[in-house]
C-alpha positions in Angstrom: 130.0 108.8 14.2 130.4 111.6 11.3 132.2 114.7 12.3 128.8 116.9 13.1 127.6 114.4 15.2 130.9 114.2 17.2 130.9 118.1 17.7 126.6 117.9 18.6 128.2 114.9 21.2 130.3 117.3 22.8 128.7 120.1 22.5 126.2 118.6 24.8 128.8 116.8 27.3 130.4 120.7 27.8 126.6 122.2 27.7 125.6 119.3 31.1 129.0 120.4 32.7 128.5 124.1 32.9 125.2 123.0 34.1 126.4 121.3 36.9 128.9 124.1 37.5 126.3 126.8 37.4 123.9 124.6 40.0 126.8 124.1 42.4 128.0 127.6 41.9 124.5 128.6 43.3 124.2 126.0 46.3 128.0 127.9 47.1 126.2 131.4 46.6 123.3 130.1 49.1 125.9 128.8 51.6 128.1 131.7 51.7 124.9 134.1 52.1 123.3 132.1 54.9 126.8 132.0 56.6 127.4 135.8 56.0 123.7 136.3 57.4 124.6 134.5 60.7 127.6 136.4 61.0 126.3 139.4 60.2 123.3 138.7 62.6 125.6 137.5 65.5 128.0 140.4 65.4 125.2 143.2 65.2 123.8 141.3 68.4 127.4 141.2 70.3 127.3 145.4 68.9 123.6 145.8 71.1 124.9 144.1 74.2 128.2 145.9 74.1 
């Protein structure tokens, strides 16, 4: 391979990681806020009972 087809080669490999990154950054980002929402929900119903 020629140098600018190296650098296009990895350019792409680090372009598909932060990819991946950014989609499991997001699946995190939905866990955490449907986690947070059960807790949040749970401790405003333990707030009405008290």
């Amino acid at each position: 391979m020629t140098e600018p087809e190296n650098q296009h080669s990895l350019v792409d490999e680090i372009d598909a990681r932060q990819n991946a990154v950014l989609l499991e950054l997001d699946r995190l980002n939905n866990r955490i806020e449907t986690l947070l929402e059960d807790y949040l929900g749970i401790e405003e119903k333990s707030r009405e009972a008290a």
